[in-house]
C-alpha positions as CSV (number, residue, x, y, z in Angstrom):
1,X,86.9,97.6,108.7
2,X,88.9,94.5,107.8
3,X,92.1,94.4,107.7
4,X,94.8,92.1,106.3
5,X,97.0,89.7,108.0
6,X,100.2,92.1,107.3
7,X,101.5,94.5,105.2
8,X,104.0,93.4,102.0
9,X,106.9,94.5,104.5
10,X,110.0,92.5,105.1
11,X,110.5,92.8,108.9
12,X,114.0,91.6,109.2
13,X,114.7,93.4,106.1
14,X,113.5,96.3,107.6
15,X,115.9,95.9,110.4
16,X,119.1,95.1,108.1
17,X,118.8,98.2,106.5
18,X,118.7,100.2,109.8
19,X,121.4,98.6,111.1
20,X,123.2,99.2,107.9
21,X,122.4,102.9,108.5
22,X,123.1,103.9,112.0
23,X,123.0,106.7,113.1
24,X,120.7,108.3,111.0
25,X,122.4,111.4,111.4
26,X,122.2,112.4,107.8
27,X,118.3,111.5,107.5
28,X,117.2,114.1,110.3
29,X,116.9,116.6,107.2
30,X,112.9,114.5,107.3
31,X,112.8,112.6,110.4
32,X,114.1,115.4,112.7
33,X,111.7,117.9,110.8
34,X,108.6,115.6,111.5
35,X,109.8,115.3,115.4
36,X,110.0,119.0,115.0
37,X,106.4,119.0,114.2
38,X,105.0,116.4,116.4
39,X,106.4,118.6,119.1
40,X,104.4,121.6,117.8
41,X,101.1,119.2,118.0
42,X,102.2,118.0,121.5
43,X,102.3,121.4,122.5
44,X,97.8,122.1,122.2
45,X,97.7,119.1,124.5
46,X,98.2,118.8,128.6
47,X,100.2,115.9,129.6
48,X,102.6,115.6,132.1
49,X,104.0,112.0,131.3
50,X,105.7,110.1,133.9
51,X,106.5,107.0,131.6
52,X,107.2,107.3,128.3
53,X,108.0,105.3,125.8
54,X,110.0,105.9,122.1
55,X,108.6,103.4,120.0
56,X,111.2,103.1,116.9
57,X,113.5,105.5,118.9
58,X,116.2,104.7,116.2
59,X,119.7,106.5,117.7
60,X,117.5,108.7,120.0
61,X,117.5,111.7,118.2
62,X,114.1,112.7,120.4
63,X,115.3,112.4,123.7
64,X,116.7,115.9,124.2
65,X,113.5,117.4,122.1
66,X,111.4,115.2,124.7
67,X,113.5,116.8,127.6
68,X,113.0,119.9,126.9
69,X,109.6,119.9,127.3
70,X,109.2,116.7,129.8
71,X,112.6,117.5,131.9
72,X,111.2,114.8,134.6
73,X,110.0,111.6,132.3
74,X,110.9,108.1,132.5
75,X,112.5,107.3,128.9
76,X,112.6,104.1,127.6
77,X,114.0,103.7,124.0
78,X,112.5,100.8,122.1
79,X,113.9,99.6,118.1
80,X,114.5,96.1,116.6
81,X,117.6,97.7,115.5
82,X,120.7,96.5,117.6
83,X,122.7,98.9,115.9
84,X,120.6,102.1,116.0
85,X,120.2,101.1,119.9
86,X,124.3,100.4,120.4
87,X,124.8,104.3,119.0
88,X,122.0,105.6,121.2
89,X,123.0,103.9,124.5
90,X,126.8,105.0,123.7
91,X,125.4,108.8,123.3
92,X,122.7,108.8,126.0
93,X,123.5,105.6,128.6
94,X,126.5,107.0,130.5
95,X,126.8,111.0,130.0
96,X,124.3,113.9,130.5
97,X,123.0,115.3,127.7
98,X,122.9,119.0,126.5
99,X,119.7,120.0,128.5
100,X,120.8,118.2,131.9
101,X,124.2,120.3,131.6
102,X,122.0,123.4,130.9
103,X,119.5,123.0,133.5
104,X,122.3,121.8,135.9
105,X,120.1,119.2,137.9
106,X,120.0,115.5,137.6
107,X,117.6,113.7,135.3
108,X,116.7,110.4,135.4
109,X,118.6,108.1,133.7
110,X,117.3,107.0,130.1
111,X,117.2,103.3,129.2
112,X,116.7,101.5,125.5
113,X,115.5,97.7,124.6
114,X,115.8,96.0,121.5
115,X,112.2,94.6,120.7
116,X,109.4,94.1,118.1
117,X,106.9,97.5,118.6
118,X,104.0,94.4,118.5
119,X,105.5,92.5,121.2
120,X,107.2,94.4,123.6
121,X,107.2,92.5,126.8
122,X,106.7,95.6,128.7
123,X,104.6,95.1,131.5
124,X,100.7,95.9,131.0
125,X,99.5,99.5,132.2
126,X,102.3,100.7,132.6
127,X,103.3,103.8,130.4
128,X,101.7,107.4,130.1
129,X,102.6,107.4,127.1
130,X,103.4,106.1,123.8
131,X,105.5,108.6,121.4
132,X,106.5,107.0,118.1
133,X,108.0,109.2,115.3
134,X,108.0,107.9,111.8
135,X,108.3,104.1,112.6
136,X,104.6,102.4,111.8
137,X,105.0,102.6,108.2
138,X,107.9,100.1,108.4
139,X,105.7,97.5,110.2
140,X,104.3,94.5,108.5
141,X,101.4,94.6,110.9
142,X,100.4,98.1,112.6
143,X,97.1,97.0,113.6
144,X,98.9,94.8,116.2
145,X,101.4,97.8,116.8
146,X,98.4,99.5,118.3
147,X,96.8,96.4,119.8
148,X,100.3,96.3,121.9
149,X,100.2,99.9,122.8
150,X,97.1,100.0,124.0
151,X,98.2,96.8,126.2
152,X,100.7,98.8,127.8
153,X,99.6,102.4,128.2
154,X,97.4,102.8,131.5
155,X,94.0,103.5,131.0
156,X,93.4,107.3,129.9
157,X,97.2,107.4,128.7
158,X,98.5,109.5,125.1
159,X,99.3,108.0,121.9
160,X,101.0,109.9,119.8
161,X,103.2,108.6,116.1
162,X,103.7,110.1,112.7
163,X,104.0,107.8,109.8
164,X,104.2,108.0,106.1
165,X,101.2,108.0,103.8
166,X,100.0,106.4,100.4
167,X,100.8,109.7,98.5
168,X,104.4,109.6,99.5
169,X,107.3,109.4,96.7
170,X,104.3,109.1,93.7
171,X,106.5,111.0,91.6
172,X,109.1,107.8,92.2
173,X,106.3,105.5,91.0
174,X,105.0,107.5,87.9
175,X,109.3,107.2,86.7
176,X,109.2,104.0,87.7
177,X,105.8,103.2,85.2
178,X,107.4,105.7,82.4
179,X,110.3,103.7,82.3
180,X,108.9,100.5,82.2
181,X,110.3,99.2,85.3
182,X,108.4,96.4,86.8
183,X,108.9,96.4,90.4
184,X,106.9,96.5,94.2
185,X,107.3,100.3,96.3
186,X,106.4,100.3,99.4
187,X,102.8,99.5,100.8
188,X,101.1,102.6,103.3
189,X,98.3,102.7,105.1
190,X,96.2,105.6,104.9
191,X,95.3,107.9,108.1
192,X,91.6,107.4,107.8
193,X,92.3,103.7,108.0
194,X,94.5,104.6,111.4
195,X,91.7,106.0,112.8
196,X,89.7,103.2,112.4
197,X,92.0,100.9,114.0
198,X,92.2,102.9,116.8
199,X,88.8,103.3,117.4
200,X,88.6,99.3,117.0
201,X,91.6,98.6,119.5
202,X,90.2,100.6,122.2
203,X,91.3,104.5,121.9
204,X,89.2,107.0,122.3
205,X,89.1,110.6,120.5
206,X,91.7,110.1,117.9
207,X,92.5,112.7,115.6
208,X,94.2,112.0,112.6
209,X,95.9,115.1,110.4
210,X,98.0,114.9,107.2
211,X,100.1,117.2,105.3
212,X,102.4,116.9,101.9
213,X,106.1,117.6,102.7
214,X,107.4,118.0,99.1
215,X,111.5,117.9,98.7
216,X,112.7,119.4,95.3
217,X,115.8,118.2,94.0
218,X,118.8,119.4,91.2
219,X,119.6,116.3,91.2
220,X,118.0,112.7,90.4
221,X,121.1,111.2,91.2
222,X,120.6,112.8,94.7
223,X,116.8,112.2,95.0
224,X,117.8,108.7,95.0
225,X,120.0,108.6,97.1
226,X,118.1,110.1,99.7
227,X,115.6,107.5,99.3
228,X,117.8,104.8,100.0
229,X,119.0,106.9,103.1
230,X,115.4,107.2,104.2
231,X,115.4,103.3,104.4
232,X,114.8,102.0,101.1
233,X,112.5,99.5,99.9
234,X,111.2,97.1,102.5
235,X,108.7,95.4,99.8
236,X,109.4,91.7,99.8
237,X,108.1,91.6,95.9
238,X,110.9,94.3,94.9
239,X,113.1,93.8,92.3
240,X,115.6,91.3,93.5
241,X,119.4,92.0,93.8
242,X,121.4,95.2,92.6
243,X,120.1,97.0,89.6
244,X,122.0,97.0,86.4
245,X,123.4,100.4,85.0
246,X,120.9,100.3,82.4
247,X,117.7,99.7,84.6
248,X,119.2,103.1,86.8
249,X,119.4,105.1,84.0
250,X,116.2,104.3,82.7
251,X,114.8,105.3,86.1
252,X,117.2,108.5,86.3
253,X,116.0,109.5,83.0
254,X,112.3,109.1,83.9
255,X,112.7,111.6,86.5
256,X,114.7,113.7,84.7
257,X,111.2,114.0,82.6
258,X,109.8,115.3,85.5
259,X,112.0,118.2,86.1
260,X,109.4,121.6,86.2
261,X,109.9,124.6,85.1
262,X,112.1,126.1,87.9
263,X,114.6,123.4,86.8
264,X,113.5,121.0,90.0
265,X,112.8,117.5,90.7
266,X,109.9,117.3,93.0
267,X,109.5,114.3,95.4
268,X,106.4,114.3,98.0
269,X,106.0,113.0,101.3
270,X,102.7,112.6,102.8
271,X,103.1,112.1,106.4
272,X,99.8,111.2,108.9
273,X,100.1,112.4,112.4
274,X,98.1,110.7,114.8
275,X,97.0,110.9,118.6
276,X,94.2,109.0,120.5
277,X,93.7,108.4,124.1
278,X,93.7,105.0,125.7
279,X,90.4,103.7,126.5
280,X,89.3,102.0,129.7
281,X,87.1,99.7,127.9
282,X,87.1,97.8,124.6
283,X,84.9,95.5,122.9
284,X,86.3,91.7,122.7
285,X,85.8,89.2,119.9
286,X,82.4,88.1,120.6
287,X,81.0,91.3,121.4
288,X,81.6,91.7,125.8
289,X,82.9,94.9,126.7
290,X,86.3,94.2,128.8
291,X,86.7,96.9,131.4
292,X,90.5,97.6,133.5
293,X,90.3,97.4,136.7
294,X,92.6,100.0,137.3
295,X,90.5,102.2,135.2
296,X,87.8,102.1,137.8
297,X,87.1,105.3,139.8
298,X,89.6,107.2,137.8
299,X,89.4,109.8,135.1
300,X,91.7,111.5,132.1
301,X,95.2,112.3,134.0
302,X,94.6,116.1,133.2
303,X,91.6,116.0,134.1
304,X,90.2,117.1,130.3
305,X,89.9,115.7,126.8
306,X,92.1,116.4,123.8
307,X,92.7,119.9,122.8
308,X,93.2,119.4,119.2
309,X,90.9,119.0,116.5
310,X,91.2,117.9,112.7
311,X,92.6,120.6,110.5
312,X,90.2,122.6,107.5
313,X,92.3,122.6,104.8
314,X,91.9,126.3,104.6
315,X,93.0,126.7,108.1
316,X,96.6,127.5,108.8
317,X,98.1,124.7,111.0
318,X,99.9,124.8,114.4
319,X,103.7,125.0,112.1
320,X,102.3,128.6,110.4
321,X,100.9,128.9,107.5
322,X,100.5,126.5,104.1
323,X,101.0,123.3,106.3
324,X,97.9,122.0,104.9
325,X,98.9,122.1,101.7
326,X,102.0,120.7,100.0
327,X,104.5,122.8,102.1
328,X,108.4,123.1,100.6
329,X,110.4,121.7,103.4
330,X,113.0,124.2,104.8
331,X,116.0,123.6,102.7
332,X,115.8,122.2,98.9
333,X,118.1,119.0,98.5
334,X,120.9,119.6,95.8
């Protein structure tokens, strides 16, 4: 599968924009929701991680979800966001959190960098795994976002990320064409494509899943709104500067179009969930198999494979029932 060089996303853009947004707080409505169901995923695997890494850990709104059910890991926060790392360190650096005062025994300390998820600088081999919630899709170039992991887990080591998909906010682009309104959305790689790239960089046994997370909305003023709280456009060909009134309405009255019968503006998310297992071989440019040493003589840390499979779309998911589908996320935005 080829790929290109990198995706139409602005990287330092990307990072503006969370800066301007820290904490995050208000966007945990989605992001804190798909955490919820990584977890859930997590859950039908055995890992005991010792290392672990947050890859686009944001203001670390995982860490206590991560202690709950990894009390004893080694954190380390990673985002190219100095801002989003500044709240997260004040938060998490110097107090204990709410599980350490419940469980009433020391933890070990958490730590954060600021750094580019394709070029860490963390040493080689070194984490059991990678955990990365709903940061890939703002990545010019995730194909060397995996390349890195892979670098850095130990042989046999988890990856595990969420992302966003090419169906989310197509409602967004249909007002958008109704309108008239000539301008780039954002560009997303689709899971089957993932799984390909993992399979190329050296993982073994991924398992990619997918599911529509569909928002409805009273509101288009709102739906926008939330958009631009999500992040906004990274898309270097996007309309340049601040839109006019007129070009707003336009848009506002294109989804207004789309408002269904229950009196609701709908607005989908399709979100990929991914996990694979780092390899102890790969296959190098001109064909030679490179094998880590330290992989030699060692198996899988638990001592199995992975105990998740794809989902059948008829099947009811590990989140209960109709998560295959288009679920309604839990509360309707107004």
């Amino acid at each position: 599968m080829s790929q290109p060089s990198s995706l139409s996303i602005d990287a330092r853009h990307v990072r503006m924009q969370f800066d301007r947004r820290a904490p995050l707080d208000d966007a945990q409505f989605l992001y804190g929701e798909i955490a919820t169901r990584m977890l859930h995923r997590l859950g039908y695997i055995r890992v005991q991680p010792g290392k672990l890494l947050d890859a686009g850990c944001g203001a670390g709104h995982a860490i206590e979800p991560l202690r709950v059910k990894y009390p004893d890991m080694d954190y380390t926060g990673l985002d190219a966001s100095s801002a989003q790392l500044q709240v997260a360190k004040q938060r998490f650096g110097a107090k204990p959190g709410l599980w350490q005062r419940l469980r009433n025994k020391p933890m070990r300390p958490v730590a954060f960098m600021q750094a580019d998820m394709a070029d860490t600088g963390l040493p080689p081999e070194s984490l059991d795994i990678v955990w990365s919630n709903m940061a890939l899709h703002w990545h010019p170039a995730p194909h060397d976002v995996l390349s890195e992991w892979r670098r850095i887990l130990k042989p046999g080591a988890l990856v595990m990320f969420s992302c966003l998909g090419p169906g989310t906010q197509a409602e967004l682009r249909n007002a958008l064409d109704a309108a008239g309104l000539d301008t780039a959305t954002p560009p997303y790689v689709d899971m089957h494509d993932f799984g390909d790239m993992l399979i190329e960089r050296g993982f073994g046994d991924p398992v990619m899943d997918q599911e529509i997370i569909t928002l409805t909305y009273r509101s288009a003023e709102k739906l926008l709104a939330d958009i631009h709280l999500l992040g906004g456009n990274p898309n270097p060909q996007r309309r340049p500067g601040l839109v006019g009134r007129a070009w707003r309405q336009r848009l506002i009255d294109a989804l207004e179009a789309q408002r269904g019968m229950d009196g609701t503006i709908r607005l989908s998310w399709e979100v990929a969930y991914g996990h694979a297992w780092r390899g102890t071989s790969m296959r190098g440019p001109r064909g030679e198999t490179r094998i880590s040493v330290s992989s030699i003589g060692r198996g899988r840390p638990d001592g199995s494979g992975p105990t998740v499979r794809p989902r059948d779309p008829d099947e009811k998911g590990p989140q209960g029932p109709g998560s295959g589908k288009g679920p309604q996320a839990p509360d309707s935005k107004n």
